[in-house]
ChimeraX commands (.cxc) that place a marker at each C-alpha (Angstrom):
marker #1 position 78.69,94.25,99.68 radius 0.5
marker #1 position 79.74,96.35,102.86 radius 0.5
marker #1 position 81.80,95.79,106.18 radius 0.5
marker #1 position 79.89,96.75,109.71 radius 0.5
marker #1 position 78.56,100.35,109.70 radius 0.5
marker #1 position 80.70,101.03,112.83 radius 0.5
marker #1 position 84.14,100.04,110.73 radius 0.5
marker #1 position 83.22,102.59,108.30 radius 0.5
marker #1 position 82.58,105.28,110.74 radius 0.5
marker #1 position 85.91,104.47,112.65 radius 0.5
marker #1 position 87.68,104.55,109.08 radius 0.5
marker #1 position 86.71,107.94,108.69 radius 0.5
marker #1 position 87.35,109.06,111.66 radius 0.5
marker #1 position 90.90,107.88,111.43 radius 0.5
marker #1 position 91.23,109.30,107.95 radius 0.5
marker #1 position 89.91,112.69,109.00 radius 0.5
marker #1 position 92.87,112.35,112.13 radius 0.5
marker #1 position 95.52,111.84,109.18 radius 0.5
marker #1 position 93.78,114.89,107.38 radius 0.5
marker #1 position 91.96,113.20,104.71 radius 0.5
marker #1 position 88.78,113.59,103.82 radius 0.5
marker #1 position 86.76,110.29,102.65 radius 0.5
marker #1 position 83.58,110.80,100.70 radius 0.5
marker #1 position 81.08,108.40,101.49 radius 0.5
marker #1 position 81.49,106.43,98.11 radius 0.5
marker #1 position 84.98,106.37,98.78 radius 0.5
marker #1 position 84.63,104.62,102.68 radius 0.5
marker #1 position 82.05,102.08,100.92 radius 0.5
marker #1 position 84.99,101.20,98.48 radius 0.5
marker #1 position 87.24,100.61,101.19 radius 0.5
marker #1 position 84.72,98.94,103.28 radius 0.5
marker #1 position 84.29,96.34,99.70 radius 0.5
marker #1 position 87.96,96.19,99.42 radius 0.5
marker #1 position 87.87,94.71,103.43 radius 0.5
marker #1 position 85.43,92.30,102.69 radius 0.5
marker #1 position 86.87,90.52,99.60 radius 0.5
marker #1 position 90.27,90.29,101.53 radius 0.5
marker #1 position 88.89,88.79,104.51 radius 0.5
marker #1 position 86.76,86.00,101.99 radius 0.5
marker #1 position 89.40,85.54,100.10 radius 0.5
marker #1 position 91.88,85.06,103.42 radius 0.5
marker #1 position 91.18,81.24,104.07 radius 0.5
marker #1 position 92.04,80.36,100.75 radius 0.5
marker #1 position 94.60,82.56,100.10 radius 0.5
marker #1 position 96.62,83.30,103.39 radius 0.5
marker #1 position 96.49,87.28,102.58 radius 0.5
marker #1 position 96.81,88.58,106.28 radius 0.5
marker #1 position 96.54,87.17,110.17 radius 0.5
marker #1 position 95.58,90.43,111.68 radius 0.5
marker #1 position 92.29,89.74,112.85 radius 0.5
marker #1 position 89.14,91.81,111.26 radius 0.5
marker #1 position 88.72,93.77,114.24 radius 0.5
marker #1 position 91.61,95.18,113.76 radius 0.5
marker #1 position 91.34,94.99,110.23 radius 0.5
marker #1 position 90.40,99.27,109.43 radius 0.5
marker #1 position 93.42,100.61,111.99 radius 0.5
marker #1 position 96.54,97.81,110.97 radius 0.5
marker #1 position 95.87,97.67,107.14 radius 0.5
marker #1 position 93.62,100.78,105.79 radius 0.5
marker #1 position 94.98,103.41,108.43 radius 0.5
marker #1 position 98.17,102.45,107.86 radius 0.5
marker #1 position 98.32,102.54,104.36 radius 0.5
marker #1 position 96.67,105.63,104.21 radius 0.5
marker #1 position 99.69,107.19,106.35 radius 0.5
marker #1 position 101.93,107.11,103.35 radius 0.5
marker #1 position 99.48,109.10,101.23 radius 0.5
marker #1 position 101.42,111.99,101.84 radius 0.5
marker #1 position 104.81,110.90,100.68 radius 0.5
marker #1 position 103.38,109.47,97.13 radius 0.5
marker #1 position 100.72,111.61,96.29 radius 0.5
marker #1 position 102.97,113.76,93.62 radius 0.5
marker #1 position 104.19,110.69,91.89 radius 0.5
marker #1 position 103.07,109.16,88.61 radius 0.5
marker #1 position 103.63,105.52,88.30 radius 0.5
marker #1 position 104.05,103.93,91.72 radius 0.5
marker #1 position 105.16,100.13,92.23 radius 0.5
marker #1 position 104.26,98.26,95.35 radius 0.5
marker #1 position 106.49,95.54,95.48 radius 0.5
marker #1 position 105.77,92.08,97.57 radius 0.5
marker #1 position 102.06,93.65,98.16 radius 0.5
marker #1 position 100.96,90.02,99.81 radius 0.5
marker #1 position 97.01,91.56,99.73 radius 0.5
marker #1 position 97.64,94.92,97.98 radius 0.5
marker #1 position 98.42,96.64,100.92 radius 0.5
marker #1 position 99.34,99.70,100.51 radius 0.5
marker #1 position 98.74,99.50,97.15 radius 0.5
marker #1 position 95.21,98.99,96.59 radius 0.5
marker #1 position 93.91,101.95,98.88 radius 0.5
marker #1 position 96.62,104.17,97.65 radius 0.5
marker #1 position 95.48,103.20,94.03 radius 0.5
marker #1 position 91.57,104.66,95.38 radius 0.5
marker #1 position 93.24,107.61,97.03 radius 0.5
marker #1 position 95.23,108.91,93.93 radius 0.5
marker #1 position 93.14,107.83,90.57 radius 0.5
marker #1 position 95.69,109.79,88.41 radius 0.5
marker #1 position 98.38,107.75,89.55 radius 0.5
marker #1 position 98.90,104.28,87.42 radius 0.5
marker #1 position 99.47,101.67,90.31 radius 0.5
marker #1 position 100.98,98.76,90.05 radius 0.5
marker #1 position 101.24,95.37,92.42 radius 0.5
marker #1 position 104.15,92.96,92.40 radius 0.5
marker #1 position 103.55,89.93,94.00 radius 0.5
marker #1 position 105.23,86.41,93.43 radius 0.5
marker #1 position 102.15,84.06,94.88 radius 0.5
marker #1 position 99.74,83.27,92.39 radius 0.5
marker #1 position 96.91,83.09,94.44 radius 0.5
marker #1 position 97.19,85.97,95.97 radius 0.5
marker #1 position 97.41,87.33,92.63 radius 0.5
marker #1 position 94.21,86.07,91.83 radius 0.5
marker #1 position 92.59,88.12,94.34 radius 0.5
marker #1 position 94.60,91.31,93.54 radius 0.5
marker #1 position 92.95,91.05,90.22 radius 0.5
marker #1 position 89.53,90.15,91.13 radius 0.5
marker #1 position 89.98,92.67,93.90 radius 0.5
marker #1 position 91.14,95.41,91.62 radius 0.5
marker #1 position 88.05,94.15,89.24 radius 0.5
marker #1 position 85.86,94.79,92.14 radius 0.5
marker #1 position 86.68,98.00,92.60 radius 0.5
marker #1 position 86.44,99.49,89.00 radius 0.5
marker #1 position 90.22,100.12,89.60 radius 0.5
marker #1 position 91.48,101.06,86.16 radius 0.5
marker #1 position 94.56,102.97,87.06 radius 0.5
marker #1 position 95.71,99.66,89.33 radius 0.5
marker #1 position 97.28,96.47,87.34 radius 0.5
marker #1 position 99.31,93.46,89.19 radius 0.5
marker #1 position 102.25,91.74,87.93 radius 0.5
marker #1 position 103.24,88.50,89.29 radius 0.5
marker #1 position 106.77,87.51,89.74 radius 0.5
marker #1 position 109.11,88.11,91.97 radius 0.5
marker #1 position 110.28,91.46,92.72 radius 0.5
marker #1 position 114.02,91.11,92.54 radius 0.5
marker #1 position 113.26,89.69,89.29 radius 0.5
marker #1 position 111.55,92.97,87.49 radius 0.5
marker #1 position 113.37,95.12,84.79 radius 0.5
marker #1 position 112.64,98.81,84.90 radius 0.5
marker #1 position 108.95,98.98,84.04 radius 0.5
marker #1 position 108.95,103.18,83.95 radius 0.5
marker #1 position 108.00,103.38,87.80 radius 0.5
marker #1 position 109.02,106.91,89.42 radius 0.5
marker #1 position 108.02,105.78,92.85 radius 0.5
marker #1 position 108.41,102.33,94.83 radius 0.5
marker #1 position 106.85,101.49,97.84 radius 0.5
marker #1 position 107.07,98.20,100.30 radius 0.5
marker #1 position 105.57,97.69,103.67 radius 0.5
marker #1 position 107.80,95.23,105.74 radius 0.5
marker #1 position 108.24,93.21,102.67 radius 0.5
marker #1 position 112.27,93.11,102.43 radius 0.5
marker #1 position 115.14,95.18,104.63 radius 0.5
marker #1 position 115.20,98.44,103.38 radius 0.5
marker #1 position 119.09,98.33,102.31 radius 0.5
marker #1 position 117.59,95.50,99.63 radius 0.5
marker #1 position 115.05,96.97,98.70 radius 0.5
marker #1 position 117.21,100.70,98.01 radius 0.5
marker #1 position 119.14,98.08,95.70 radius 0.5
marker #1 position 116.38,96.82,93.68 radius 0.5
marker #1 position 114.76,100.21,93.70 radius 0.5
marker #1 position 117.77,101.72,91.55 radius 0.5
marker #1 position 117.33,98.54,89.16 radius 0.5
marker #1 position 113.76,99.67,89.13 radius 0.5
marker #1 position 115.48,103.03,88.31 radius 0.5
marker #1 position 113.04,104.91,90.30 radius 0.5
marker #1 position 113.61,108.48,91.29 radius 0.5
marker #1 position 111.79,108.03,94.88 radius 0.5
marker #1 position 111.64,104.80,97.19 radius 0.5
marker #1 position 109.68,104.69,100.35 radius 0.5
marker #1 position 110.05,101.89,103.27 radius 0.5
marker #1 position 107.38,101.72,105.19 radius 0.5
marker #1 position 109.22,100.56,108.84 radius 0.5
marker #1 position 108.62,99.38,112.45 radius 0.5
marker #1 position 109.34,102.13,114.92 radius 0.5
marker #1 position 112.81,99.73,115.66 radius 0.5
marker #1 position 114.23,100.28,112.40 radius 0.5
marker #1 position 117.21,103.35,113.39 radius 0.5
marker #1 position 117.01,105.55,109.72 radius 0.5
marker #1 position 121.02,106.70,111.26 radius 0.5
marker #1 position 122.24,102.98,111.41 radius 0.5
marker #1 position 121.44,101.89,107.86 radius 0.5
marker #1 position 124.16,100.82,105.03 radius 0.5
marker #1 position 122.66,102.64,102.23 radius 0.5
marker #1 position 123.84,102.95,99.11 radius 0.5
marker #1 position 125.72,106.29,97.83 radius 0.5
marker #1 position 122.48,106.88,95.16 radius 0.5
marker #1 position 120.35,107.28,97.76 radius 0.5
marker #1 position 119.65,110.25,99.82 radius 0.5
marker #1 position 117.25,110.04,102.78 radius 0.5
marker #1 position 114.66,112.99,102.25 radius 0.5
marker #1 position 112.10,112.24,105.04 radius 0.5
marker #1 position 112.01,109.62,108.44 radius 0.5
marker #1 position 108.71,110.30,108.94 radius 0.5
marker #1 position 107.15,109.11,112.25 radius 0.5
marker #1 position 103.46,108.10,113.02 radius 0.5
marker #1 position 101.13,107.32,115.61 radius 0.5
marker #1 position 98.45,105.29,114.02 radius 0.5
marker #1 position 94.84,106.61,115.10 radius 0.5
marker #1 position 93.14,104.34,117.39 radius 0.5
marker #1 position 95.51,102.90,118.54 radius 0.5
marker #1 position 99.29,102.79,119.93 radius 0.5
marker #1 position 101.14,101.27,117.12 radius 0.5
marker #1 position 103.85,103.81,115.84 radius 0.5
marker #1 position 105.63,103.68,112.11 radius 0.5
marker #1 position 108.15,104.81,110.00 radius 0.5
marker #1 position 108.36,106.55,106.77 radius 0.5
marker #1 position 111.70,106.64,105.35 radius 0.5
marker #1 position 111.80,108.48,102.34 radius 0.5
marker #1 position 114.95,108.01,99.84 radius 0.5
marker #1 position 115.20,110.19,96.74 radius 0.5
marker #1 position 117.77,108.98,94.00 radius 0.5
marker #1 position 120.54,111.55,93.85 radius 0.5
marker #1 position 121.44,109.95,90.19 radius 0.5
marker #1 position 118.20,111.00,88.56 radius 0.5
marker link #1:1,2 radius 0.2
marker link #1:2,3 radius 0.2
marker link #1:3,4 radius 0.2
marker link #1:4,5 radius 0.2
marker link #1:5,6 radius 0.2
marker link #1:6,7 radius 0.2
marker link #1:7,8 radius 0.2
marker link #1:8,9 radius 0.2
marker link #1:9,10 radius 0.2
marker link #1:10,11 radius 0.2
marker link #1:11,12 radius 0.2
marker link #1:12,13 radius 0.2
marker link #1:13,14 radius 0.2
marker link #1:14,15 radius 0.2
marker link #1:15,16 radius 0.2
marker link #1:16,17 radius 0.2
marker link #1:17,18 radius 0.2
marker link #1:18,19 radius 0.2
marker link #1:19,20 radius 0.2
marker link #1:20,21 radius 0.2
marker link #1:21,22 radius 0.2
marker link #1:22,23 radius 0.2
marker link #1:23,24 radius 0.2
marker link #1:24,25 radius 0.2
marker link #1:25,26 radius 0.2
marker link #1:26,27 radius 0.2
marker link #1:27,28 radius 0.2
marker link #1:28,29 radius 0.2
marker link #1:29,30 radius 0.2
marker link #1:30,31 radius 0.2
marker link #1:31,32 radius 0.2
marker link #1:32,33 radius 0.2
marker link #1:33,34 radius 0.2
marker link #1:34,35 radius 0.2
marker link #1:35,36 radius 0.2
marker link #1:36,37 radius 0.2
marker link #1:37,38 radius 0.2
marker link #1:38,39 radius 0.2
marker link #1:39,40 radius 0.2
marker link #1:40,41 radius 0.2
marker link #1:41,42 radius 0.2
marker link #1:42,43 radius 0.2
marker link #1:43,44 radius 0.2
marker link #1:44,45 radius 0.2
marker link #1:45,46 radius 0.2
marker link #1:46,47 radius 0.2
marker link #1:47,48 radius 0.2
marker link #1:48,49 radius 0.2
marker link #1:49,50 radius 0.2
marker link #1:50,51 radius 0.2
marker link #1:51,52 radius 0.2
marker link #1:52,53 radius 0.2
marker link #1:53,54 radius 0.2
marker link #1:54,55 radius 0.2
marker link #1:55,56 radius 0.2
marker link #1:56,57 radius 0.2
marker link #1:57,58 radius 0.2
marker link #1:58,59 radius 0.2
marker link #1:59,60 radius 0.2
marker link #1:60,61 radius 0.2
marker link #1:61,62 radius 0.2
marker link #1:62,63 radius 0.2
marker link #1:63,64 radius 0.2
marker link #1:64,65 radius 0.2
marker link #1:65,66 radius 0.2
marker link #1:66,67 radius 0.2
marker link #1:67,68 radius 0.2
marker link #1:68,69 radius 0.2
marker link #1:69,70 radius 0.2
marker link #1:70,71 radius 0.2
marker link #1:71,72 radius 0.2
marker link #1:72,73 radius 0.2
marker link #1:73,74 radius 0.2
marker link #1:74,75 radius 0.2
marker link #1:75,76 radius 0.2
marker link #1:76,77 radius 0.2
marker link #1:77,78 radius 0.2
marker link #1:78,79 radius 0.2
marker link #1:79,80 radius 0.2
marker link #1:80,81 radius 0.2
marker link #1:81,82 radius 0.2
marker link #1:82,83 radius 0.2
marker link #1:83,84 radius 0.2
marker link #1:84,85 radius 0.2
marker link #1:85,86 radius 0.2
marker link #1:86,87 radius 0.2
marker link #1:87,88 radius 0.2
marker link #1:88,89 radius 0.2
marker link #1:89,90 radius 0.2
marker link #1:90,91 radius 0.2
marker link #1:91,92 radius 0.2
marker link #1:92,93 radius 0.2
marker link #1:93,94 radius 0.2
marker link #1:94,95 radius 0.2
marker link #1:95,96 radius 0.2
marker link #1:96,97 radius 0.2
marker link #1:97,98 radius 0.2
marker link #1:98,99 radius 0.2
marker link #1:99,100 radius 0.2
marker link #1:100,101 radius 0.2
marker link #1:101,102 radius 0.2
marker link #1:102,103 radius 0.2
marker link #1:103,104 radius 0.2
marker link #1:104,105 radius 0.2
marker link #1:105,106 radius 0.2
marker link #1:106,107 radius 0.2
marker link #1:107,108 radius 0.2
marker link #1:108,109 radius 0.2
marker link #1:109,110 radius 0.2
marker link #1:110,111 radius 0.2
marker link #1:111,112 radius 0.2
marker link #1:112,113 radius 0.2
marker link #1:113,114 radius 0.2
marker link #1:114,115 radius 0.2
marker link #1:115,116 radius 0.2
marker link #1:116,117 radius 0.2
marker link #1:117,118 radius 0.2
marker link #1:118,119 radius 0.2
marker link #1:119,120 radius 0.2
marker link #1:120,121 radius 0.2
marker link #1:121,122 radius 0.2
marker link #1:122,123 radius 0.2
marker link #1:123,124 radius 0.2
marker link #1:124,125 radius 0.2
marker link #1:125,126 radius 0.2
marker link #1:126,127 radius 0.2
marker link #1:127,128 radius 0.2
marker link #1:128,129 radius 0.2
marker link #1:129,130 radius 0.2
marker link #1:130,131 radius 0.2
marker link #1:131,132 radius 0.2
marker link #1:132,133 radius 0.2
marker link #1:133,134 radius 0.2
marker link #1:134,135 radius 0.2
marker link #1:135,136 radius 0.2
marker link #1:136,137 radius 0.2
marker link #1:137,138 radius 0.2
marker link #1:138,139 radius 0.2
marker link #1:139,140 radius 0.2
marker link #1:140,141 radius 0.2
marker link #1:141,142 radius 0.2
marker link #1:142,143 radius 0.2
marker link #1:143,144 radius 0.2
marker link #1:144,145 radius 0.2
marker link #1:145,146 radius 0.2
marker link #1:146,147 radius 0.2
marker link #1:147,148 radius 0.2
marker link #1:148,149 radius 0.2
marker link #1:149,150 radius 0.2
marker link #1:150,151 radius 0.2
marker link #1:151,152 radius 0.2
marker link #1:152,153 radius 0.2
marker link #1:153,154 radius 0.2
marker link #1:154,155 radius 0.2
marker link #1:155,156 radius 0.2
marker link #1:156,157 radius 0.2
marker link #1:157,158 radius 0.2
marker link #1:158,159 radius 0.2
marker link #1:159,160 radius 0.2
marker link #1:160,161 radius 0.2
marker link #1:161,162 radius 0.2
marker link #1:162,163 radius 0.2
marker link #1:163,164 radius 0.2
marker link #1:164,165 radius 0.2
marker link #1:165,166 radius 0.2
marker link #1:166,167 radius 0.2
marker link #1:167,168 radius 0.2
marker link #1:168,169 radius 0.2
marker link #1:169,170 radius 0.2
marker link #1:170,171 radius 0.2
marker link #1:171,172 radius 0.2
marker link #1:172,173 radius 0.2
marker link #1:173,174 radius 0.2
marker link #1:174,175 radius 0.2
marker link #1:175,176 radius 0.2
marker link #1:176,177 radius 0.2
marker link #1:177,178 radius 0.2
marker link #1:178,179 radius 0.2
marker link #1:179,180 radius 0.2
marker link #1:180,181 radius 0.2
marker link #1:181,182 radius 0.2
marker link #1:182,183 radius 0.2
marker link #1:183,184 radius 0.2
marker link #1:184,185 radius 0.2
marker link #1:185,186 radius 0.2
marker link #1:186,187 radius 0.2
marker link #1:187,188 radius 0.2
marker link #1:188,189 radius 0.2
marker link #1:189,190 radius 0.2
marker link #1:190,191 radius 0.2
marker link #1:191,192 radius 0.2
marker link #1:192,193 radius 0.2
marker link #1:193,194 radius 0.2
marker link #1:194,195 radius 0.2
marker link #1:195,196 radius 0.2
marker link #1:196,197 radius 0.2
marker link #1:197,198 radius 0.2
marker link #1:198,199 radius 0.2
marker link #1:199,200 radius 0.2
marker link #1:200,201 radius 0.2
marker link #1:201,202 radius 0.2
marker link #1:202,203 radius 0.2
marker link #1:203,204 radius 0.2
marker link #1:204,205 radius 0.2
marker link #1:205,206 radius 0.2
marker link #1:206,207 radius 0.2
marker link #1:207,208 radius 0.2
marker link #1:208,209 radius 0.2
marker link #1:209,210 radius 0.2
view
């Protein structure tokens, strides 16, 4: 099971722009991860970006946060709809215990068979809703345009996580955010994605309590 040859090549080319190097098994993963998300997407309503568009608006720019999480040990995705970023951060970092939050159940079916797929043993999804986790021994929690980041600072510290990263549009102003006193913004990182002219965010709170 593999995507077009040329959506491999331009996925390495864009990883090699971000400075990461993909081995060949590792771009076939990613191509496999592609194609169960876009057979699963008629059933399962996991993304309306179009396939063409598929390598550069969900792989590239989950790969941009690599950077940002690579030191941490347990890292929570929370409302990761399709696993993204969670899934190719989870075949970036293997020594890093990943795990998915997501509240739809059928989209949790396909995390699972997804992460099945894959041979993904350091990646396990929970489903619920996020705001309605305990502390699960997360260090690190990460969320791609799934809640405002001022929420989802708050239900990071319930998480009692040490690091939280929002992964924004480039209209979100880092400056003009209400953010809580345990929170301390260590990076705004901002990104051109490769192939493109879409720009993000990386905002980058550590937890000045822990």
């Amino acid at each position: 099971m593999s995507g077009p040859r040329d959506e491999r090549t331009d996925l390495k080319a864009a990883a090699a722009d971000l400075g990461i190097e993909l081995s060949p098994a590792l771009t076939e993963k990613f191509s496999c991860y592609l194609e169960l998300l876009y057979r699963w997407n008629t059933s399962s309503g996991l993304t309306r970006v179009d396939r063409a568009d598929a390598v550069r608006l969900h792989l590239v720019d989950s790969l941009t946060a690599l950077p940002v999480v690579r030191d941490a040990q347990a890292l929570a995705d929370l409302g990761t709809g399709g696993g993204l970023p969670g899934i190719p951060l989870a075949l970036l970092l293997p020594r890093v215990e990943v795990t998915l939050v997501e509240t739809k159940r059928r989209k949790c079916s396909f995390l699972r068979e997804a992460v099945r797929e894959l041979g993904l043993g350091n990646c396990s999804v929970i489903e619920s809703d996020a705001r309605r986790l305990d502390a699960g021994g997360w260090d690190t929690t990460i969320a791609r345009a799934f809640m405002p980041p001022q929420e989802m600072l708050d239900l990071s510290c319930v998480l009692a996580t040490r690091r939280a990263v929002v992964m924004a549009g480039p209209s979100v102003d880092a400056a003009d955010l209400d953010i809580p006193s345990h929170w301390s913004l260590a990076e705004a990182l901002e990104i051109a994605l490769p192939g493109g002219d879409e720009r993000r965010q990386l905002l980058c709170y550590d937890n000045v309590t822990r």
